[in-house]
C-alpha positions as CSV (number, residue, x, y, z in Angstrom):
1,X,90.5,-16.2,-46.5
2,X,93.4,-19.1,-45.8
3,X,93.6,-22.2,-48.1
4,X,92.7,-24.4,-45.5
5,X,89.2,-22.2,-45.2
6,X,88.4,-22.6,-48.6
7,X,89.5,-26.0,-48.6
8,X,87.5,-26.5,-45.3
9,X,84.3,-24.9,-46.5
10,X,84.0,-26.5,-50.7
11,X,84.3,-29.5,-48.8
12,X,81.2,-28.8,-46.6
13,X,79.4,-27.7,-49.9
14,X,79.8,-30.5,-51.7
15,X,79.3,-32.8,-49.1
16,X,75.6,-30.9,-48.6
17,X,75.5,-31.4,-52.4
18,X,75.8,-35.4,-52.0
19,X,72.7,-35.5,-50.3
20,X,70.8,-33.4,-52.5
21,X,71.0,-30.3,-49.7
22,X,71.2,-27.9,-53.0
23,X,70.0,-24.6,-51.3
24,X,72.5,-24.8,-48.3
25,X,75.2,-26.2,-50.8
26,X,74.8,-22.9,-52.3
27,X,75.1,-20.6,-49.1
28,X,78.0,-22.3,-48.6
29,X,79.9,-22.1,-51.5
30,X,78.5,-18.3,-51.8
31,X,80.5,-17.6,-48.7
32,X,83.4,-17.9,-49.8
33,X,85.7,-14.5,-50.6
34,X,87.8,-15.7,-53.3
35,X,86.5,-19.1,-55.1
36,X,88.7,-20.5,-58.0
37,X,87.8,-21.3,-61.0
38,X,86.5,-24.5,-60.0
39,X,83.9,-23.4,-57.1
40,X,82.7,-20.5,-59.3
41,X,81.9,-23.5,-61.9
42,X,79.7,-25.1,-59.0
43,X,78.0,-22.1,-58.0
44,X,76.9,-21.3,-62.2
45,X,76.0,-25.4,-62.3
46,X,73.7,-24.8,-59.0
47,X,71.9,-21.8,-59.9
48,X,71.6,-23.6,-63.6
49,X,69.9,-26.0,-61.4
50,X,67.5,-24.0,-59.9
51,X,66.7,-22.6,-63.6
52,X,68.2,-18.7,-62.2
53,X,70.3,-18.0,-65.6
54,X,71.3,-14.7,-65.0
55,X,72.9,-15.7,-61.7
56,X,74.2,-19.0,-64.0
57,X,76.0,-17.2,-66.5
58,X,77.9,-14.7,-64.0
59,X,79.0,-17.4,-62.2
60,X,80.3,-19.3,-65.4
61,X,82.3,-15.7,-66.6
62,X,83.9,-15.6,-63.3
63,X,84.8,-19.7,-63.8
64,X,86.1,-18.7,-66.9
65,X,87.8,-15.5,-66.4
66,X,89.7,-17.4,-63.5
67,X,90.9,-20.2,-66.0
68,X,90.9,-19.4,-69.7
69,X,91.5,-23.0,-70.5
70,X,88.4,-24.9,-68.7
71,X,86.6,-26.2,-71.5
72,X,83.6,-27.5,-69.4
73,X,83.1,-24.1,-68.2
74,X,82.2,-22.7,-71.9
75,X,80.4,-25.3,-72.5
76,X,77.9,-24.8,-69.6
77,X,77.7,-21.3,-70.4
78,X,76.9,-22.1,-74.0
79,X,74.0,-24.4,-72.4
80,X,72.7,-21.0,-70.6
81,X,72.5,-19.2,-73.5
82,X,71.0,-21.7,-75.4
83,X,68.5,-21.4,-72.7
84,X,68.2,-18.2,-73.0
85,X,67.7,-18.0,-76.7
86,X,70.7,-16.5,-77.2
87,X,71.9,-18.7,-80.2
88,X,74.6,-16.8,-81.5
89,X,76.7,-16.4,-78.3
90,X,75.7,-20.0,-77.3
91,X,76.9,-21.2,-80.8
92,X,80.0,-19.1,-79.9
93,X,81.3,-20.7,-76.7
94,X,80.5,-24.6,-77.9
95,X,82.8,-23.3,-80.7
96,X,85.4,-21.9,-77.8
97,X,84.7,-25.1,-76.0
98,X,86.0,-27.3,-79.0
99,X,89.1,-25.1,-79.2
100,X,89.9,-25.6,-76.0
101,X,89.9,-29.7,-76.5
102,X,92.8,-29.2,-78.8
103,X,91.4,-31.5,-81.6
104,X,91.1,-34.3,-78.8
105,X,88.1,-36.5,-78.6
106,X,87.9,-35.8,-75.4
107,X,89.1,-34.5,-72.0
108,X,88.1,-36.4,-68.6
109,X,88.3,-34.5,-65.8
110,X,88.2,-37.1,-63.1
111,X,92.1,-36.1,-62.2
112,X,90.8,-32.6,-61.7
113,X,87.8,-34.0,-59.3
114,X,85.0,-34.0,-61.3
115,X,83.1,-37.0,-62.7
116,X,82.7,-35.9,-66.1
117,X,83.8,-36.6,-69.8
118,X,83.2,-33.8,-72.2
119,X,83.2,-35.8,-75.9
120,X,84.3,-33.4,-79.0
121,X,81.4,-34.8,-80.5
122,X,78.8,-33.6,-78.1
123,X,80.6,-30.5,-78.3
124,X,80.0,-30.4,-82.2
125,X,76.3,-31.8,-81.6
126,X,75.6,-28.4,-80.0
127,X,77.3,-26.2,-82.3
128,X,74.8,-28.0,-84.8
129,X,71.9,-26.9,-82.8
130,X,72.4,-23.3,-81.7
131,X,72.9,-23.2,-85.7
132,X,70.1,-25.1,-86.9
133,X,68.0,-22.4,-84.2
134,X,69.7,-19.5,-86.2
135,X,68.2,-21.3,-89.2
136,X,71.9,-22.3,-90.5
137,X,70.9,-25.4,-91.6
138,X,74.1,-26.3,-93.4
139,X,76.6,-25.3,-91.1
140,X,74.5,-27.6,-88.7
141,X,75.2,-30.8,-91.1
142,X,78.8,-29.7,-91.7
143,X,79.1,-30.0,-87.8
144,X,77.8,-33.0,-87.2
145,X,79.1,-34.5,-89.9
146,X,82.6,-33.0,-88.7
147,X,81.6,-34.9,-85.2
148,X,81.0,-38.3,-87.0
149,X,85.2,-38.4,-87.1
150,X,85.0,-37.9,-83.3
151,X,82.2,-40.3,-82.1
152,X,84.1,-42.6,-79.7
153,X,81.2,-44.6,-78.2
154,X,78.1,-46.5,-79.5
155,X,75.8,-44.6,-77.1
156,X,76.8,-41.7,-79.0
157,X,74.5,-42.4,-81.7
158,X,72.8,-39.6,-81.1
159,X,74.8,-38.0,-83.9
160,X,73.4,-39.8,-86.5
161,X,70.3,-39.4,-85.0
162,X,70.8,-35.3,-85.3
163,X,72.3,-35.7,-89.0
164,X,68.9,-37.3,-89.7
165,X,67.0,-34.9,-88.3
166,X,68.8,-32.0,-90.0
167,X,68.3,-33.7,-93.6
168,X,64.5,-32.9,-92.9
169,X,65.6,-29.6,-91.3
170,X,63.5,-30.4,-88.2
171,X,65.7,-29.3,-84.4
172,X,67.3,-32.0,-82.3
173,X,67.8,-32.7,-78.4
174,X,70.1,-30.3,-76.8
175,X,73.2,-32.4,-75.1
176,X,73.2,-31.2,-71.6
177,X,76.0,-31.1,-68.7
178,X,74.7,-33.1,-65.6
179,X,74.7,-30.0,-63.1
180,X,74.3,-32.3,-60.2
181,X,77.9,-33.4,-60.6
182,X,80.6,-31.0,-58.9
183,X,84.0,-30.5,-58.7
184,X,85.2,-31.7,-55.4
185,X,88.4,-30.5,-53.3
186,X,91.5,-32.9,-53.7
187,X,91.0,-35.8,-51.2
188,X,94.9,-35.8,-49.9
189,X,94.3,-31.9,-49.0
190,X,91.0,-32.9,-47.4
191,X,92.4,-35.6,-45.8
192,X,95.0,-33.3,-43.8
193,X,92.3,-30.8,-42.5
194,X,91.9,-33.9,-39.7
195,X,94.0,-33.6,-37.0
196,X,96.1,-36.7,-36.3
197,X,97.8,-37.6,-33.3
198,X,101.3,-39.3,-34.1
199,X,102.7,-39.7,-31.0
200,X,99.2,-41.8,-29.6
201,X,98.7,-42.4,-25.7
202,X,101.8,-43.2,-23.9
203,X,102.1,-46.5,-22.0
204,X,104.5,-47.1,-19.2
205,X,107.2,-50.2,-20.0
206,X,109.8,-50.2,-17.2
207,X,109.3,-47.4,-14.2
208,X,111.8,-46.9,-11.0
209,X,108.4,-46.5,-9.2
210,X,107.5,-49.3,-7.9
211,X,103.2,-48.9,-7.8
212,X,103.5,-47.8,-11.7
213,X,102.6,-50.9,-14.1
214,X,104.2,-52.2,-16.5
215,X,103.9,-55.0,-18.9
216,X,107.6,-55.9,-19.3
217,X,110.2,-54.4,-20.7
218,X,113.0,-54.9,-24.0
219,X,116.4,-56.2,-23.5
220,X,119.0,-53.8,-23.6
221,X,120.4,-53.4,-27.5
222,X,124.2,-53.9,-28.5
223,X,125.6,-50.5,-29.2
224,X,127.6,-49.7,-32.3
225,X,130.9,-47.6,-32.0
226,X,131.8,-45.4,-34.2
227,X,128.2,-44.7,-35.4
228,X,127.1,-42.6,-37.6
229,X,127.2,-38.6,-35.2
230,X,123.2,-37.8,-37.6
231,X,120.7,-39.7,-39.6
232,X,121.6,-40.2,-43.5
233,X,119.8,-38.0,-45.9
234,X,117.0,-39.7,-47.7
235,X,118.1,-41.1,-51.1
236,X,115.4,-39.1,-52.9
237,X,116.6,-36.2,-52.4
238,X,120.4,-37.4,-54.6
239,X,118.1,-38.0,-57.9
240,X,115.2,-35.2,-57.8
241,X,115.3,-33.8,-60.8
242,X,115.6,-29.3,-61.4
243,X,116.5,-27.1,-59.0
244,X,115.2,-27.0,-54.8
245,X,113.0,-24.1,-53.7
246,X,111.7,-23.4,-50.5
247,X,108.1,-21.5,-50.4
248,X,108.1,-18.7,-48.7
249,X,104.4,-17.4,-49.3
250,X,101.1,-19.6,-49.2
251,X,99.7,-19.3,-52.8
252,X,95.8,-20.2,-53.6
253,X,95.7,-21.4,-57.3
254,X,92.7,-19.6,-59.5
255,X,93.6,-21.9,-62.6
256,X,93.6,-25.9,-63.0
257,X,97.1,-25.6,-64.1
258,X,98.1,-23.7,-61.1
259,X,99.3,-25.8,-57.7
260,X,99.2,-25.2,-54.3
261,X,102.1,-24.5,-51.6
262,X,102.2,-23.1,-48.0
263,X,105.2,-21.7,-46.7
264,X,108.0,-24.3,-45.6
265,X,107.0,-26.5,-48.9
266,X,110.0,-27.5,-50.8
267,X,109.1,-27.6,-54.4
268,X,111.6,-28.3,-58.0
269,X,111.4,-26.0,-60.1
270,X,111.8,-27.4,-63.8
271,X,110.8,-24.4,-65.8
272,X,111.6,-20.8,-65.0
273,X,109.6,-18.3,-67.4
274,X,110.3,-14.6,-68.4
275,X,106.9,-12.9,-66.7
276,X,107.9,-14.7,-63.2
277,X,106.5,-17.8,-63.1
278,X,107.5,-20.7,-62.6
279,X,106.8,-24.9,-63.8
280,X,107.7,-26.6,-60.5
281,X,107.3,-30.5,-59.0
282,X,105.9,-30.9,-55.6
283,X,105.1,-34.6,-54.1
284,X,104.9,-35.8,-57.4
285,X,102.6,-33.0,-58.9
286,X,103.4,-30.7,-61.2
287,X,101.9,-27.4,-61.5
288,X,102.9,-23.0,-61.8
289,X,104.0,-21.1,-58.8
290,X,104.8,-17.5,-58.8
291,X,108.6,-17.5,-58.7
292,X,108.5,-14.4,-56.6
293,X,107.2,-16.8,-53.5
294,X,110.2,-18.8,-53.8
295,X,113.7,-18.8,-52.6
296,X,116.5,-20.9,-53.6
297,X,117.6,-23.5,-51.4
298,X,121.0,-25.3,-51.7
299,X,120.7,-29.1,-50.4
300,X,123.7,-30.6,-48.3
301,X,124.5,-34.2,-48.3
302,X,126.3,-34.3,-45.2
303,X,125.4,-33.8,-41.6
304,X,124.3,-29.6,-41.3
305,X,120.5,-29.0,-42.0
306,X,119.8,-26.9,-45.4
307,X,120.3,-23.0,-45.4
308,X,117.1,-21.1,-45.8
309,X,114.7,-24.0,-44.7
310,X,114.3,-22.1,-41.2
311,X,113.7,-18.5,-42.5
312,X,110.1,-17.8,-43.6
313,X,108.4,-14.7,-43.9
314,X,105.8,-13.3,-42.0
315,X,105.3,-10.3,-44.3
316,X,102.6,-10.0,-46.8
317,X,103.4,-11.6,-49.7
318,X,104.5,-10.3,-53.2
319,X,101.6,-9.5,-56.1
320,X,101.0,-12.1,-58.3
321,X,102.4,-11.6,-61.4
322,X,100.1,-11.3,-65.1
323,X,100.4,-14.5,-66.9
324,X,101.6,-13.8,-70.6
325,X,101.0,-16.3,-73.8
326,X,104.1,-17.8,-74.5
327,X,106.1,-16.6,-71.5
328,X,104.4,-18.9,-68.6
329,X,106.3,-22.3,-68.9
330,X,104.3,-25.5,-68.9
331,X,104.4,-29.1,-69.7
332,X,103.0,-28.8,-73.0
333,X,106.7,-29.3,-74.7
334,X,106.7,-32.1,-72.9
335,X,103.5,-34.0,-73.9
336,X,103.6,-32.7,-77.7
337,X,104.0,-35.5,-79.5
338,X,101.0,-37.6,-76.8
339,X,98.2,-35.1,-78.2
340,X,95.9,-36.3,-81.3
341,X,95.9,-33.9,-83.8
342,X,94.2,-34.1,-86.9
343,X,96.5,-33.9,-90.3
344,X,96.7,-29.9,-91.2
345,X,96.4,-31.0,-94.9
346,X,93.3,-33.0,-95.3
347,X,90.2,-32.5,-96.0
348,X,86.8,-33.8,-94.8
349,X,84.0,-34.3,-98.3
350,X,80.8,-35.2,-97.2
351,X,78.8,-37.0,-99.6
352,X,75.1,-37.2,-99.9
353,X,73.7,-39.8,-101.9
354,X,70.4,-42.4,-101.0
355,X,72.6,-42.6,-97.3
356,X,74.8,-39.8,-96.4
357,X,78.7,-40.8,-95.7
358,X,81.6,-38.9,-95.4
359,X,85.6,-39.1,-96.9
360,X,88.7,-37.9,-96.2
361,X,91.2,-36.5,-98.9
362,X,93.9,-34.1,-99.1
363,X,93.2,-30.4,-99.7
364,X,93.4,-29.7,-103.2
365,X,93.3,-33.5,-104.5
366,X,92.4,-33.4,-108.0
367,X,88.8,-35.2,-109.2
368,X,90.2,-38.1,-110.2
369,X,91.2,-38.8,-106.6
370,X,87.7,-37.6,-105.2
371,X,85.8,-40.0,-107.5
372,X,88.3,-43.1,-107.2
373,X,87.8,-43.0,-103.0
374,X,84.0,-42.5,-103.8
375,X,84.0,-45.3,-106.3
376,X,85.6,-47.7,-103.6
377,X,83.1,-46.7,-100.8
378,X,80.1,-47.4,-103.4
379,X,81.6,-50.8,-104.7
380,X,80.8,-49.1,-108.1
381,X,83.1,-47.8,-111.0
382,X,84.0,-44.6,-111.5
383,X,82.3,-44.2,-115.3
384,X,79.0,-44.1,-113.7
385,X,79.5,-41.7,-111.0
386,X,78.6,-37.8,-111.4
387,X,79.2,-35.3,-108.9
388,X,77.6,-31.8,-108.1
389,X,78.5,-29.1,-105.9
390,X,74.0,-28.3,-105.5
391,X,71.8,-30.9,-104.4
392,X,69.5,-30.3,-107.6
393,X,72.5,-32.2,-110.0
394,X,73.2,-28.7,-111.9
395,X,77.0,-28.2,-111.4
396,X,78.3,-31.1,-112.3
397,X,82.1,-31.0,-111.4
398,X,85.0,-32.0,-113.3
399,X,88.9,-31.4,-113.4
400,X,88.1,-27.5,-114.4
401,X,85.4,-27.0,-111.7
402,X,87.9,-28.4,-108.9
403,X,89.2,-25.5,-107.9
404,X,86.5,-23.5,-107.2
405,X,85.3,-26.0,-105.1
406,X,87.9,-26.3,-102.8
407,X,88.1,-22.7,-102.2
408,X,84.9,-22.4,-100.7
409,X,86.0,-25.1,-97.9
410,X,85.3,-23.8,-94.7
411,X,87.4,-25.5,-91.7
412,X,88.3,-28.4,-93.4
413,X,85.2,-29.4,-95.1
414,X,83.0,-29.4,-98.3
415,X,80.1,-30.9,-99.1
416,X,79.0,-32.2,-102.4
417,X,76.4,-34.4,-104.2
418,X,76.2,-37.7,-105.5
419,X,74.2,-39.5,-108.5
420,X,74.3,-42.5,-110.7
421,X,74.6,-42.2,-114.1
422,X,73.1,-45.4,-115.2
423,X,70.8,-46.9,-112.9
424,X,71.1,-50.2,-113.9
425,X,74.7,-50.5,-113.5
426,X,74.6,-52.4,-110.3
427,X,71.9,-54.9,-111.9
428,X,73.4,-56.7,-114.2
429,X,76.0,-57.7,-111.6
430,X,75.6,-60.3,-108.9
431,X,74.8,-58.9,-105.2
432,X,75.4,-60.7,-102.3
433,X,73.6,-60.1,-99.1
434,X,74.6,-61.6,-95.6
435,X,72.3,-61.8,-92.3
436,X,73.1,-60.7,-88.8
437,X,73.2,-63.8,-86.9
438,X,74.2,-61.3,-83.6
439,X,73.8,-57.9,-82.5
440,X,76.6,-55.2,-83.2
441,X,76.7,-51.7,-82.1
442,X,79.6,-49.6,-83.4
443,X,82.5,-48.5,-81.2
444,X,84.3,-46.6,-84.0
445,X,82.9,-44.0,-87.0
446,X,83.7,-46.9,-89.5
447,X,81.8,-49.6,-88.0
448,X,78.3,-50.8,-89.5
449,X,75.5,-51.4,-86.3
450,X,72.7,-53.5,-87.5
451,X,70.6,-55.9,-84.9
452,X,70.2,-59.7,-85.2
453,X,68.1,-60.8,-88.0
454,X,69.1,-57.6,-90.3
455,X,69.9,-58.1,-94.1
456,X,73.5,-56.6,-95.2
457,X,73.9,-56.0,-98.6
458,X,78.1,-56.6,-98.9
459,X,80.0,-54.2,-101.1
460,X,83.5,-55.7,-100.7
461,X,85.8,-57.7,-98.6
462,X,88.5,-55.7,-96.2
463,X,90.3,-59.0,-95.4
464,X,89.6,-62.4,-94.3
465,X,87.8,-61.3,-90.6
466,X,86.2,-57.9,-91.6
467,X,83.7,-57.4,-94.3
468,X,82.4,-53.8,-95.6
469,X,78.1,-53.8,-95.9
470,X,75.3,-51.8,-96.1
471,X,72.4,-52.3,-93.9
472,X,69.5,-49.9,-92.9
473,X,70.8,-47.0,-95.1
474,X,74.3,-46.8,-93.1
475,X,77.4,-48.3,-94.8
476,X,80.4,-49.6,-92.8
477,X,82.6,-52.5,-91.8
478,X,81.3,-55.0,-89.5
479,X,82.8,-58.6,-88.3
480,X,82.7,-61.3,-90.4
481,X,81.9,-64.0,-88.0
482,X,78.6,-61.9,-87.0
483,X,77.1,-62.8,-90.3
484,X,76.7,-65.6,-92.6
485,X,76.1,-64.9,-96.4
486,X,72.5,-65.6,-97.7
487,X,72.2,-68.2,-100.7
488,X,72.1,-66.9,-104.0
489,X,68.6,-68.8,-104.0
490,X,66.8,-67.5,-101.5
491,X,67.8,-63.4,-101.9
């Protein structure tokens, strides 16, 4: 089956899909010989609609098989196996899912045609669950709390919500992918399967016949001598940048990373790799080609057309060659330094005390460093701070204990216990409490939410426009102009 009949018929499918046609959506995209990576992802989220997970999570291997790096697609066949009670595998490809984000919090994939944004912290919200089903109730908190540093949005409260409910060991709300939203064919390809006629309907101007009509015709133009003998080359074609290529082959991507040409394309090539492929530019996208469907072509500025424009083949083209890690040039070397990555050397603590919080510290810091950043957050001094490694206040760590305890982090995070050692520390000193006099919901993990009305206990003063509060057993930074501070008198 041609491009243009793939293209043809996922664009039938999903337009049966827009009006809720799901069973002849289906047929459709079933028809087709050789989906990509994207259609097999529709066909697993249609039978997930239709609750048939068997024929779900075959379609979501082939989906994945097809492109390695579609993090959606793991993550809607970790929602199969979680329906399917398979925990451990489920658990397995949420994990393979957050991987595949590359320590970003998040990837939208409306450029790739589907509506969606898949949020790291979602992604961690399941991991959480398909543990807390195995009855790893720890792992689960060290997840979400791990997703806390990721939560981008204040409807993703959820979070906290699930670190709640996993405090009292009771399971949470599974976050689900909307299977009702589909990847969709590129418009601009769409677009061309209409035929268009360029020339429109001819209309006689000026005719030596006298019965034809005519509406007038256009003065005769001054000539130039010495004109130009052919039309200029386009400018574009002097600043391009890498090397011109004319396609020889139509090639059908599998992966989102791939692009598509037809014979008589002429793509730039700007990356050549050692297992024959090839990183090339074609109006203004960028994707791989099999450099095997290529053939150089050398552009002339003056009058005579290019070589090797004319001469196509008619053959069957060439295999397509295995794709090897580290060989197959991309445009990661060129976007490096635009990816958020997380510092290699530090370390998430999570604390729990009468509310739950979490730090960050470099691996290996000594205690001194632990319980000053501790002390801060608590607005209380270090003297009266003790910390355990068990909730039950047994192991009380020190310098010595140190360590130990951060050799039994596990992907960047510990998780320790905090008490007070005198419990009348904070009383002899004066508190000051401040009421919401607005809403505010959190857009970032430090923020405090608390509704209008609520009663914020301040523990210190970032700068002349933010405070840092407590309020509802959450601690955070919040506004200053949302509150006004409570007199001493009536708190």
């Amino acid at each position: 089956m041609s491009f243009v009949d793939t293209l043809r018929q996922w664009d039938e499918a999903v337009t049966c899909a827009d009006r809720q046609d799901w069973s002849e959506a289906l047929s459709i995209f079933l028809s087709i010989e050789q989906p990509n990576s994207k259609i097999c992802f529709d066909i697993g989220c249609l039978h997930l609609l239709n609750q048939e997970l068997d024929a779900a999570e075959k379609a979501f291997d082939c989906s994945i098989r097809k492109d390695e790096h579609l993090a959606v697609a793991f993550f809607q066949r970790g929602v199969t196996f979680y329906k399917k009670e398979r925990y451990e595998e489920s658990s397995a490809d949420f994990q393979r899912a957050f991987k595949a984000l590359r320590n970003n919090q998040l990837i939208d994939y409306k450029a790739l045609g589907l509506r969606y944004i898949l949020y790291a912290c979602e992604v961690l919200h399941n991991i959480a669950l398909a543990e807390a089903q195995l009855g790893n109730w720890e792992k689960a908190q060290e997840n979400l709390a791990k997703a806390l540093n990721y939560k981008t949005e204040a409807k993703l409260s959820i979070i906290d919500k699930a670190l709640q409910a996993t405090l009292k060991q009771k399971l949470f709300k599974l976050v689900e992918f909307p299977s009702k939203k589909l990847f969709k064919p590129n418009k601009h390809y769409v677009a061309e399967l209409e035929k268009k006629d360029y020339l429109g309907k001819a209309k006689v101007v000026a005719s030596v016949v006298p019965q034809d009509e005519f509406s007038g015709f256009a003065p005769l133009q001054p000539q130039v001598e010495d004109g130009p003998a052919a039309p200029k080359e386009p400018e574009v074609l002097r600043a391009l940048e890498g090397e011109a290529h004319t396609v020889l082959f139509e090639f059908v991507p599998e992966t989102s990373d791939e692009l598509a040409v037809v014979p008589g394309n002429i793509v730039f090539v700007l990356q050549k790799g050692a297992d024959n492929w090839a990183y090339v530019v074609f109006n203004e996208r960028k994707g791989l080609v099999p450099y095997n469907y290529l053939e150089r072509l050398e552009i002339s500025l003056g009058s005579k057309p290019a070589k090797g424009v004319a001469r196509l083949h008619s053959r069957d083209p060439p295999s397509r060659p295995m794709r090897i890690q580290g060989l197959t040039p991309s445009s990661s070397s060129r976007n490096t330094q635009q990816q958020i990555t997380q510092p290699t050397d530090s370390c998430f603590v999570k604390i729990h005390f009468t509310f739950n919080f979490a730090i960050s510290v470099p691996c290996g810091s000594p205690y001194v460093v632990l319980i000053e950043k501790i002390s801060k957050k608590l607005n209380l001094p270090s003297t009266v701070i003790s910390l355990s490694s068990d909730s039950r206040g047994k192991h009380l760590l020190g310098n010595m204990q140190m360590t130990d305890v951060w050799s039994r982090a596990q992907d960047g995070l510990i998780t320790l216990w905090c008490t007070i050692k005198e419990q009348n520390a904070r009383k002899s000193e004066k508190e000051i409490y401040f009421v919401a006099l607005h809403s505010y919901q959190s857009s970032k993990p430090e923020d405090l939410s608390f509704q209008e009305g609520d009663k914020i206990r301040l523990l210190s003063r970032v700068n002349q426009d933010w405070l840092e509060g407590q309020c509802n057993g959450n601690t955070g930074i919040f506004p200053a102009s949302f509150a006004e501070e409570v007199p001493t008198n009536e708190q």
